[in-house]
C-alpha angles and dihedrals in degrees: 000000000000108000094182113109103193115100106280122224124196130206108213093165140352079266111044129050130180122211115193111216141137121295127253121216079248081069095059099082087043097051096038083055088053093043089051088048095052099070099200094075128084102246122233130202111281083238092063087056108057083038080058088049079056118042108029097029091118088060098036134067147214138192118219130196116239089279091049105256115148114247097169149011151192115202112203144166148197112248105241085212104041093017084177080070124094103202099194098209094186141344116196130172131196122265093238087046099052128120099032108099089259088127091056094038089057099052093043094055078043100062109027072063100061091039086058103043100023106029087233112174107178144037135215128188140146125234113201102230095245090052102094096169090058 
């Protein structure tokens, strides 16, 4: 796991890069596009994500390419009950994007991010059965 907390940037080639950030409510038409391509994510309404963009930005990420479109995501969320608790709700990557690790590093600068500003200590999720990559 990545335990550094500053925003992380990846070289995949001399000419791309991906920066890891957090998302902006511009994202949301981008990443509900990406979670509809996947295929493997139930798919919510292209409204809920630009409200998530919103409203859990601070506890979700996104990669960019070099001129700052979103190729991936992880949508994530405190547990009102256990807030030491990061719930991940869904992690998608772009098909082009796909087979690189981009999926893990996500989730990593992710969550090296929550540990720092939200003293989070542990991590929940659910994996439908089918879903290997996963």
């Amino acid at each position: 796991m990545c335990m550094n907390a500053a925003p992380a940037v990846f070289a995949r080639t001399r000419s791309e890069f991906l920066t890891i950030d957090v998302p902006r409510v511009e994202d949301g038409a981008a990443i509900w596009r990406i979670a509809r391509d996947s295929e493997v994510l139930d798919l919510n309404s292209s409204y809920s994500y630009l409200l998530w963009c919103r409203d859990f930005a601070g506890t979700s990420a996104v990669a960019r390419t070099d001129d700052g479109r979103p190729v991936g995501f992880v949508t994530a969320y405190l547990r009102p009950d256990r807030p030491r608790t990061l719930l991940v709700w869904q992690v998608a990557v772009d098909t082009a994007h796909r087979g690189r690790g981009l999926a893990a590093r996500l989730l990593d600068a992710l969550t090296a991010r929550v540990m720092s500003e939200h003293g989070v200590t542990g991590i929940e999720t659910t994996i439908t059965p089918g879903n290997t990559a996963s």
